[in-house]
MDTraj code that builds the backbone (N, CA, C; nanometers):
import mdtraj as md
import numpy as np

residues = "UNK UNK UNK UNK UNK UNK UNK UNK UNK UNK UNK UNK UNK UNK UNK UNK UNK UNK UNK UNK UNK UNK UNK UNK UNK UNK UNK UNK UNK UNK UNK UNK UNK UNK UNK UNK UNK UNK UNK UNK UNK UNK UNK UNK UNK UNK UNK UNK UNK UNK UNK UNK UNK UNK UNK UNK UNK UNK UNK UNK UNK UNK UNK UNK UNK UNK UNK UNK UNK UNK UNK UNK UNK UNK UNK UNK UNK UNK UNK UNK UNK UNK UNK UNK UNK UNK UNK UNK UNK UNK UNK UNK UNK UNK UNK UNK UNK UNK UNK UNK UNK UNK UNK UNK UNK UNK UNK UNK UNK UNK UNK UNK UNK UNK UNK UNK UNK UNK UNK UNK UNK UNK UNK UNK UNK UNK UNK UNK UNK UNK UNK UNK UNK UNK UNK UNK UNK UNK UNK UNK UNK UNK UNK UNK UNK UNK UNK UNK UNK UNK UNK UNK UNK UNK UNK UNK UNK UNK UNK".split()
xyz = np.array([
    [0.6436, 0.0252, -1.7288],
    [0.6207, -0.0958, -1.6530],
    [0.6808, -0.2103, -1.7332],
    [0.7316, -0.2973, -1.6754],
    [0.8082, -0.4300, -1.7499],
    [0.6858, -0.5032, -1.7569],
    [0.7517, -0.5842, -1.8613],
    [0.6517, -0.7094, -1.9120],
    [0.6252, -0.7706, -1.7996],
    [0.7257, -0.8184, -1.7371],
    [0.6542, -0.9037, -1.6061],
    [0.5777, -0.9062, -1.5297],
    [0.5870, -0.6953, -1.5033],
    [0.5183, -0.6573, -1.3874],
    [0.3920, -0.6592, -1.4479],
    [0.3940, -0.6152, -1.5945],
    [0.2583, -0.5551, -1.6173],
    [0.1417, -0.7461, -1.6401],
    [0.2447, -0.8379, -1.6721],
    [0.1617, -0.9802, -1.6678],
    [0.1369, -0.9870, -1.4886],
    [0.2017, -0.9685, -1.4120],
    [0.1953, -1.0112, -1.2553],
    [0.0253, -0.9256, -1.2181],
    [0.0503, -0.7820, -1.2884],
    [-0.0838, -0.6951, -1.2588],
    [-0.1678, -0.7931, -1.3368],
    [-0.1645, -0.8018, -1.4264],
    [-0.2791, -0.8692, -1.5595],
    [-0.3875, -0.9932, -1.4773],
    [-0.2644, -1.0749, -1.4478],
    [-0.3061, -1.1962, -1.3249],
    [-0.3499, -1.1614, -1.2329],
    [-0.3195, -1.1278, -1.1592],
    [-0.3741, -1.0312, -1.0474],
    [-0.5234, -1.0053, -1.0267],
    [-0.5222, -0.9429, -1.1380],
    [-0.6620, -0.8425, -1.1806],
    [-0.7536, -0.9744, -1.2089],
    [-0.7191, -1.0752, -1.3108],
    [-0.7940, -1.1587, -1.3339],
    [-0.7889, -1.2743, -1.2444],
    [-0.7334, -1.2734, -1.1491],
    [-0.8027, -1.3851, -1.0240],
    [-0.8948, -1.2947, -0.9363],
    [-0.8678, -1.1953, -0.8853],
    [-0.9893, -1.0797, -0.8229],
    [-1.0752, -1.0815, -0.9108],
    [-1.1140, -1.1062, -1.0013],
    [-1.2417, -1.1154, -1.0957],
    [-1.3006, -1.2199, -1.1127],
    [-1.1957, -1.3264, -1.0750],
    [-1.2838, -1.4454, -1.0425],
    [-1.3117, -1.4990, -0.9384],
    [-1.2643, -1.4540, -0.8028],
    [-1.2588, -1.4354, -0.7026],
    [-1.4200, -1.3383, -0.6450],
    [-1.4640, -1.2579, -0.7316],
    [-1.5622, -1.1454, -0.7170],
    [-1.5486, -1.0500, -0.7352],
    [-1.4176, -0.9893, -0.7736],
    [-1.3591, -0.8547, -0.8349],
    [-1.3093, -0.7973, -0.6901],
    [-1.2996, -0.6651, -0.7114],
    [-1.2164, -0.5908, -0.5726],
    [-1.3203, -0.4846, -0.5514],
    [-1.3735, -0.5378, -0.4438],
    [-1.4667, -0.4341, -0.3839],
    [-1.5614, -0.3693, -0.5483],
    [-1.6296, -0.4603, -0.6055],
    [-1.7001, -0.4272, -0.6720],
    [-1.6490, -0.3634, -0.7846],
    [-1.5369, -0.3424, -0.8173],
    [-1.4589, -0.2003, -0.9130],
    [-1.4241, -0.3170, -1.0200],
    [-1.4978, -0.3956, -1.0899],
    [-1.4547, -0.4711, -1.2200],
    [-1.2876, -0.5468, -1.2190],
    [-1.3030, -0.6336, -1.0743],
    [-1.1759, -0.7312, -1.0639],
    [-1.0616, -0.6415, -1.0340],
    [-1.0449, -0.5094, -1.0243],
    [-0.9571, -0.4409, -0.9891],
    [-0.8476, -0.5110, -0.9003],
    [-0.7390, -0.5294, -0.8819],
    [-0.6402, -0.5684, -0.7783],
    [-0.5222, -0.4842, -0.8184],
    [-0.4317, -0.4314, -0.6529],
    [-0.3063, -0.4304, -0.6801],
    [-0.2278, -0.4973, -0.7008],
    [-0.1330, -0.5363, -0.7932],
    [-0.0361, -0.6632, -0.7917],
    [0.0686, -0.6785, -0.6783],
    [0.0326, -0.7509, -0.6107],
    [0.1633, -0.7808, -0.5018],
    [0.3200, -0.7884, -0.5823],
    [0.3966, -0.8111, -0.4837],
    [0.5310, -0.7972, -0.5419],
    [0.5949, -0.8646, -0.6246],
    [0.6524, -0.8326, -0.7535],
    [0.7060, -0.8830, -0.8054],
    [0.8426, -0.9510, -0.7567],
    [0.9085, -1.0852, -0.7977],
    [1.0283, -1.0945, -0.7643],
    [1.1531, -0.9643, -0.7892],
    [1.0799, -0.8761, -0.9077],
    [1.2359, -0.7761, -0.9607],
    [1.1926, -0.6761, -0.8886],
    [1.1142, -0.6277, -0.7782],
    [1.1010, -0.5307, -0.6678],
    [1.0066, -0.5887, -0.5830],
    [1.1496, -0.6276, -0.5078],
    [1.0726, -0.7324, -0.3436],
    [1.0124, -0.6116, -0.2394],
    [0.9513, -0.5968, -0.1928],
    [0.9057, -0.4861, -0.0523],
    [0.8898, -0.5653, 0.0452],
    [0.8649, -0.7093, 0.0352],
    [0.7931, -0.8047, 0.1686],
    [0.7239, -0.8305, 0.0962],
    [0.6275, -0.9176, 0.2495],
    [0.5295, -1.0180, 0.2048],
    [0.4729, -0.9845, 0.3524],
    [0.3363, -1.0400, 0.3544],
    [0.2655, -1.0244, 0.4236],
    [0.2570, -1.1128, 0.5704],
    [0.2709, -1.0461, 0.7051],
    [0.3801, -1.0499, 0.7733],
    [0.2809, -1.1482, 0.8646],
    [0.3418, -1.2375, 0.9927],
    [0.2287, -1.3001, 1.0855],
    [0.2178, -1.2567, 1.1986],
    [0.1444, -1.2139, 1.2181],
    [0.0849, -1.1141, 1.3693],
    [0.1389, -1.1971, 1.4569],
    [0.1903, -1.3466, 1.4889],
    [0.2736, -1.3754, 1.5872],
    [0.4224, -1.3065, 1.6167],
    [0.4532, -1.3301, 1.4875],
    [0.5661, -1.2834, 1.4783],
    [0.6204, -1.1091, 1.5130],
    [0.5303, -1.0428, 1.5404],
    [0.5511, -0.8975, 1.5226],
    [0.6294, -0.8769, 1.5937],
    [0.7700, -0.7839, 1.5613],
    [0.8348, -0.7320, 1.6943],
    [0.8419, -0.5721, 1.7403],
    [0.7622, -0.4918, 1.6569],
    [0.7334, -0.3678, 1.7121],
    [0.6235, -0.3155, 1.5925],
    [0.5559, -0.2562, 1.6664],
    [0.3956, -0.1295, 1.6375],
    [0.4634, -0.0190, 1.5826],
    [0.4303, 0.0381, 1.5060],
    [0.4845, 0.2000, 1.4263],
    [0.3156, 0.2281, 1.4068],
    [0.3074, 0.3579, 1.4510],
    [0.1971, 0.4155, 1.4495],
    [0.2031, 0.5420, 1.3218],
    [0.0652, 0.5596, 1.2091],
    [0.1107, 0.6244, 1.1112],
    [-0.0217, 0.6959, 1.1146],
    [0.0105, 0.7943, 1.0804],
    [-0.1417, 0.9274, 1.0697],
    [-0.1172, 0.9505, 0.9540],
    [-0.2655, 0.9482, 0.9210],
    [-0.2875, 1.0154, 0.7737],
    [-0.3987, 1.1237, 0.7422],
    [-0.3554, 1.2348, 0.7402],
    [-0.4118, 1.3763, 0.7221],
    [-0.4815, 1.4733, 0.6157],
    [-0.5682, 1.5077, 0.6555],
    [-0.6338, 1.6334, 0.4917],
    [-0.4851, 1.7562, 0.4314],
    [-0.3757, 1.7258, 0.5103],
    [-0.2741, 1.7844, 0.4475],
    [-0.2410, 1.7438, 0.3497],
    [-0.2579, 1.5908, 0.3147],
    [-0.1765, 1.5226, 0.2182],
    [-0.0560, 1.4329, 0.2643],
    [-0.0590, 1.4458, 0.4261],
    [0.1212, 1.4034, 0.4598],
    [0.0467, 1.2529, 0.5521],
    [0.1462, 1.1929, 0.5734],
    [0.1765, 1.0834, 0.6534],
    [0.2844, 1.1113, 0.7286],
    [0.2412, 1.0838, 0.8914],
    [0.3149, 1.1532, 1.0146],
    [0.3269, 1.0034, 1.1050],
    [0.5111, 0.9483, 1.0982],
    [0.5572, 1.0038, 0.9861],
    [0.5455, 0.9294, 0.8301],
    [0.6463, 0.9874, 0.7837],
    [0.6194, 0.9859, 0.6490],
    [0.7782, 0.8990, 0.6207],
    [0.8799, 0.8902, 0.6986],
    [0.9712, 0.8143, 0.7134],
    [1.0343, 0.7144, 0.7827],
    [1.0603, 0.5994, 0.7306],
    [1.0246, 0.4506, 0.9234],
    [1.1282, 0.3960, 0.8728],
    [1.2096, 0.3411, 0.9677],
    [1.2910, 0.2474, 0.9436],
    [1.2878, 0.0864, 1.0602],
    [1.3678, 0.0184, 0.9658],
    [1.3007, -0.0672, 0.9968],
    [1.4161, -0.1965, 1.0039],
    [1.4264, -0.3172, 1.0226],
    [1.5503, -0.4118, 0.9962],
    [1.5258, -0.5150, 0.9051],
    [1.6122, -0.5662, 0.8014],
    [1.5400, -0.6774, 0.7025],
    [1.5228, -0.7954, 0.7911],
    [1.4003, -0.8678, 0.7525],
    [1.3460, -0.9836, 0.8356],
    [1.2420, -0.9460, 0.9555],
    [1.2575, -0.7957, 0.9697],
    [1.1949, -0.7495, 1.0739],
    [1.0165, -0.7465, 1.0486],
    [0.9277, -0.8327, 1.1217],
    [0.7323, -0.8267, 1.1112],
    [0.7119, -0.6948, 1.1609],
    [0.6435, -0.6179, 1.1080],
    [0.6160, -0.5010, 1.2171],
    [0.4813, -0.4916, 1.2019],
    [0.3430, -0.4378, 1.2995],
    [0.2383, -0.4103, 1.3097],
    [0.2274, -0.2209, 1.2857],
    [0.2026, -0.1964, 1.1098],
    [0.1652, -0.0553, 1.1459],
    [0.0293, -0.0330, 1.1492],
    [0.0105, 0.0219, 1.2317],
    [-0.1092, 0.1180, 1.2934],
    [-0.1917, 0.2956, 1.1580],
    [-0.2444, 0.2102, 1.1105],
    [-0.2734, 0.3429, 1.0662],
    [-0.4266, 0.4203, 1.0937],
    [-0.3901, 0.5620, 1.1135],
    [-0.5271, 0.6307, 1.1147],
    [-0.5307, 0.7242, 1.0745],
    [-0.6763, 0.7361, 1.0160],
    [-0.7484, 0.8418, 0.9257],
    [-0.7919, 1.0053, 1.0155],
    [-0.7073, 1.0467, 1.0487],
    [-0.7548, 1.2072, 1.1454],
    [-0.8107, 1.2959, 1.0515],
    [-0.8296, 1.2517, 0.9392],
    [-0.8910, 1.3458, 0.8303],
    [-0.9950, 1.3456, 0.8362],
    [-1.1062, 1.4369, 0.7313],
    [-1.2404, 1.4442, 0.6861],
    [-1.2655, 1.3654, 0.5805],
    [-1.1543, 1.3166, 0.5216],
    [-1.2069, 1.2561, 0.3982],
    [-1.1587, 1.1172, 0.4078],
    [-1.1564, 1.0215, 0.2744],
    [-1.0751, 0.8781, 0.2545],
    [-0.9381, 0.9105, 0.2329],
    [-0.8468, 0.8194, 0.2836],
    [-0.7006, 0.8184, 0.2723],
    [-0.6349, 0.6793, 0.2579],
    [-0.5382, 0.6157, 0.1880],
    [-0.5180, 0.4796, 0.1954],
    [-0.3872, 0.5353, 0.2452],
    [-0.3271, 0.4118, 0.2679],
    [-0.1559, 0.3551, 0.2502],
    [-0.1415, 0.2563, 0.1977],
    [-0.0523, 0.2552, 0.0669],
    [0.0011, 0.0741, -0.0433],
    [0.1125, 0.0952, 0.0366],
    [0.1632, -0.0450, 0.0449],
    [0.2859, -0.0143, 0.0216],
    [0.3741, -0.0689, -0.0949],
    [0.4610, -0.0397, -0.1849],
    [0.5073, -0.0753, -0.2730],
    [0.6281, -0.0057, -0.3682],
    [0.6460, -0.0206, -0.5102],
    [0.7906, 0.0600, -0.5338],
    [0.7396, 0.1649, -0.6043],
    [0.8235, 0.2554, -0.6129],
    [0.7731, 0.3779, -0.6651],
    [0.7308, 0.3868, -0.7628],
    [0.7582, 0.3218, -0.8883],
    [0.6838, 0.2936, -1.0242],
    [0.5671, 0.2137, -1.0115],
    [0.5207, 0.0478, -0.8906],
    [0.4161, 0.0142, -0.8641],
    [0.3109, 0.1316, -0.8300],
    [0.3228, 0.2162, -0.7434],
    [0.2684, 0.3084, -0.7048],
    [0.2336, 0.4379, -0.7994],
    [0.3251, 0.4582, -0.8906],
    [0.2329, 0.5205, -0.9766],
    [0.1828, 0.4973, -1.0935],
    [0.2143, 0.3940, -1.0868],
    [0.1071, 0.3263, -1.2483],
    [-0.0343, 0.3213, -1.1581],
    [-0.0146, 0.2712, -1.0781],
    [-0.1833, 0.2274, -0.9858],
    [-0.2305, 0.3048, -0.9672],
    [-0.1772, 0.4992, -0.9205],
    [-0.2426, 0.6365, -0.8875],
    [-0.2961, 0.6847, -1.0611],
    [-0.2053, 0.5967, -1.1383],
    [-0.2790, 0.6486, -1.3129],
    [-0.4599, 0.5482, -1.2976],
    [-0.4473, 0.4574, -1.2689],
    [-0.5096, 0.3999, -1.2930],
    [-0.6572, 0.4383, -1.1565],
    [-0.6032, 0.4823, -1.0213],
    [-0.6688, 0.5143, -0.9403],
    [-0.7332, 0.6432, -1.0282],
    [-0.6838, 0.7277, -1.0722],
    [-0.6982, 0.8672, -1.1171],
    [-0.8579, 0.8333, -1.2517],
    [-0.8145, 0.7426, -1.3365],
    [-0.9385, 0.6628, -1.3905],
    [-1.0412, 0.6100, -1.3716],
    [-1.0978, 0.5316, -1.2485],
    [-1.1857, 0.4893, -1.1222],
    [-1.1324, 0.5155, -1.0254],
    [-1.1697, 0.6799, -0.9385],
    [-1.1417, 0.6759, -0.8236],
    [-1.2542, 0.5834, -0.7387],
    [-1.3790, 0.5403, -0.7690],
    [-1.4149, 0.4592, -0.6439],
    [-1.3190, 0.3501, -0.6301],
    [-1.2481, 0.2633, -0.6999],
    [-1.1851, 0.1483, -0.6707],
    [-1.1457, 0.1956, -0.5375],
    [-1.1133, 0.0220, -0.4080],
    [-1.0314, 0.0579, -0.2701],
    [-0.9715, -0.1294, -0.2780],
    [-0.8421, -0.0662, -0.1900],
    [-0.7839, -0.1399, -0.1717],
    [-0.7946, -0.2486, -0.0305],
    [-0.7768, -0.3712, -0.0833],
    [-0.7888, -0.4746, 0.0431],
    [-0.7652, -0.5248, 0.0239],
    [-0.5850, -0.5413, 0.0096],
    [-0.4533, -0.6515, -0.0152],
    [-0.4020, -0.6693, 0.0863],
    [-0.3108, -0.7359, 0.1273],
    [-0.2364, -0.7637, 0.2515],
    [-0.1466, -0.6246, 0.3008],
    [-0.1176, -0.5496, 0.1369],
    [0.0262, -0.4216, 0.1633],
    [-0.0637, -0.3321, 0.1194],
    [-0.2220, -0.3315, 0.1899],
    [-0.2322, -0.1647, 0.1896],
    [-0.3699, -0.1586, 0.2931],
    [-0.4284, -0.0578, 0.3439],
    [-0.5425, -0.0059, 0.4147],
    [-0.6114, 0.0834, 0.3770],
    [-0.7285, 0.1284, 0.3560],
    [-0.8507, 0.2393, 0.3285],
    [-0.8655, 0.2475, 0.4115],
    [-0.8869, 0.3926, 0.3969],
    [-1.0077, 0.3654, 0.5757],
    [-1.0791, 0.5302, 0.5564],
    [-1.2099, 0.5477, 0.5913],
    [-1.3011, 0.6241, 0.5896],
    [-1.2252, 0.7329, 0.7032],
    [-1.3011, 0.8323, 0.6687],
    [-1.2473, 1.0042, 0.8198],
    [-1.2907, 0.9210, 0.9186],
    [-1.1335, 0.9240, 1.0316],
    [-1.1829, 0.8907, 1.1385],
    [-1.1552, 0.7263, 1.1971],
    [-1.1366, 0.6813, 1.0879],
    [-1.1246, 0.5027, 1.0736],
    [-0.9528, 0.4774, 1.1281],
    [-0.9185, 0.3831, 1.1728],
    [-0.8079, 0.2671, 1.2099],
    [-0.7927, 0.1440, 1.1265],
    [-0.7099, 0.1365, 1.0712],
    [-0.6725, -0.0031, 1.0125],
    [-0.5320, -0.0481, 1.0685],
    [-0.5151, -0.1804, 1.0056],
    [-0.3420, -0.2039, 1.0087],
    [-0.2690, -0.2866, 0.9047],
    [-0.1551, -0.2794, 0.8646],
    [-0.0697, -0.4003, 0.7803],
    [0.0382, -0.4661, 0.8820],
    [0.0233, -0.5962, 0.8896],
    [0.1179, -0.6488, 0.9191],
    [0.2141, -0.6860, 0.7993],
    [0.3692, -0.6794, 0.8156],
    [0.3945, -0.7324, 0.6605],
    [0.5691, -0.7312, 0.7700],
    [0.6368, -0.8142, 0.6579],
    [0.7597, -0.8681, 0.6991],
    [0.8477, -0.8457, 0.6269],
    [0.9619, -0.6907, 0.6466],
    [1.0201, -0.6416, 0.5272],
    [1.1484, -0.7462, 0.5203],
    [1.1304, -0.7646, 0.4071],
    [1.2731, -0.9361, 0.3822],
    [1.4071, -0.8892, 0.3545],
    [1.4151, -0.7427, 0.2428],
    [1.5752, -0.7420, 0.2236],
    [1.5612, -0.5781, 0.2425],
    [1.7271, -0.5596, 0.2631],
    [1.7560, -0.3979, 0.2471],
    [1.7061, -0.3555, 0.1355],
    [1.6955, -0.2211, 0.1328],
    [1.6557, -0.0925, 0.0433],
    [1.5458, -0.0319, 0.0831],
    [1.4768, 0.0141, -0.0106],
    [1.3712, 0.1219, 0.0437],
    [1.2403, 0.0466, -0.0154],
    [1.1172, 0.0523, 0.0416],
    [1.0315, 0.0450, 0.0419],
    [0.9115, 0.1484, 0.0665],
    [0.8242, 0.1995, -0.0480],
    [0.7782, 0.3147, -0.0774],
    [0.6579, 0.3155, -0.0145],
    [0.5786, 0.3630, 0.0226],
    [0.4398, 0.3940, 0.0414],
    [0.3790, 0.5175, 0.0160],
    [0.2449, 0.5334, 0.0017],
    [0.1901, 0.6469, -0.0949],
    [0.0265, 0.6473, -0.0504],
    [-0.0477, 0.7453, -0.0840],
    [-0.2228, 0.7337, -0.0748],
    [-0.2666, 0.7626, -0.1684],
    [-0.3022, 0.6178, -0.2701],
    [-0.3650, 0.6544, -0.4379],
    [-0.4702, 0.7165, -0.4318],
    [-0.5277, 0.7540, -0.3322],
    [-0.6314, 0.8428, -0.3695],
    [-0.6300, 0.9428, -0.4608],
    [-0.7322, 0.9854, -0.5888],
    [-0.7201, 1.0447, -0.6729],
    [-0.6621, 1.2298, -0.6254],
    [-0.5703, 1.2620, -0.6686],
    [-0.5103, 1.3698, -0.5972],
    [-0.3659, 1.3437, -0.5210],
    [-0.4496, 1.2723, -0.4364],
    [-0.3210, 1.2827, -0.2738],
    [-0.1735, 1.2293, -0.3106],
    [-0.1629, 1.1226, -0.4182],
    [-0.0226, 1.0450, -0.4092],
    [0.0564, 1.2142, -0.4969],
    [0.0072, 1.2928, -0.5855],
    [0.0379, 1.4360, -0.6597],
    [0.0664, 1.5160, -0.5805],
    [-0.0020, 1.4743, -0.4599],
    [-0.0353, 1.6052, -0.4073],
    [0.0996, 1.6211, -0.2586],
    [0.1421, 1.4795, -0.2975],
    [0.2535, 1.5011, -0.2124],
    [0.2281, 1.3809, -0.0805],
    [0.1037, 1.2613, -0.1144],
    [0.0719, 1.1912, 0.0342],
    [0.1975, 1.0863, 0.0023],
    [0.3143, 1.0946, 0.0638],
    [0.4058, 0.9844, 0.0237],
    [0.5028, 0.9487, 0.0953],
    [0.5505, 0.8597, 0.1595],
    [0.6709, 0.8077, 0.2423],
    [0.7504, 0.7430, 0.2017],
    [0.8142, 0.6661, 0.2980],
    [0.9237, 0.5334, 0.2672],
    [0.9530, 0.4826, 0.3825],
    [0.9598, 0.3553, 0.3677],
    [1.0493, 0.2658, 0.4499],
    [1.1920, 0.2256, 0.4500],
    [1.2841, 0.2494, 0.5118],
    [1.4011, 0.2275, 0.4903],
    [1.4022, 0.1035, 0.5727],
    [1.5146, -0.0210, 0.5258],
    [1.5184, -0.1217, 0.5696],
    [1.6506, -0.1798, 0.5546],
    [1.7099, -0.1464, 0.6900],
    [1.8974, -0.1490, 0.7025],
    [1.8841, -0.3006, 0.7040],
])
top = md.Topology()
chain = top.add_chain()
for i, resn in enumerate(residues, 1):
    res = top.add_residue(resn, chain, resSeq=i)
    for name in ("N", "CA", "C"):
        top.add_atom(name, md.element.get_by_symbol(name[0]), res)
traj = md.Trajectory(xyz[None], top)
């Protein structure tokens, strides 16, 4: 992790702690995006110009597990839990994502409730609105302790 990223997490963590922490888990936060790996920003439900619907399964997979998308483009994804158990979606870069599954893997109760991600209990619906800004890929994953290993992982492509 770069110095930057790992000060952007540091901050992060310590405004959720003064804020009330993250869902009880000792100020826990994901760090939103750094400027040196942009994914978006968190998008305005006026603005949306198309729904992508995403399932998330006791397989481990996200169906699908590959979206594309246009830079500048708001999109409303839809996610749901068809599983028995908890499942998230972050979205973020592939090294954000697994420093946070090290750290998920350490307190699995921690949950996420940032703008670029959803929990949701067996059975549950959430959504992210978010507004992908430039080309490349944009990663997503389910830190749940196990699942991001175990293979729960996608991407966003963004022509």
């Amino acid at each position: 992790m770069t110095q930057a990223a790992l000060l952007a997490l540091t901050l992060t963590a310590a405004a959720a702690q003064a804020a009330g922490g993250h869902d009880g888990h000792g100020g826990h936060a994901m760090s939103m995006p750094a400027a040196t790996a942009p994914i978006g920003k968190p998008g305005d439900a006026a603005r949306v110009s198309r729904v992508i619907d995403v399932d998330m399964t006791d397989a481990m997979r996200f169906t699908p597990d590959r979206i594309q998308v246009k830079a500048g483009e708001t999109v409303r994804i839809n996610v749901r839990n068809s599983g028995k158990i908890r499942h998230e979606l972050v979205l973020g870069t592939d090294a954000d994502l697994k420093a946070h599954y090290d750290m998920m893997m350490k307190d699995p109760g921690m949950r996420h409730e940032e703008p670029n991600s959803v929990s949701l209990d067996a059975g549950k619906s959430g959504q992210i609105i978010w507004r992908f800004d430039q080309a490349g890929t944009v990663s997503f994953g389910c830190l749940e302790p196990g699942h991001y290993s175990a293979g729960m992982k996608g991407s966003v492509s963004v022509l």
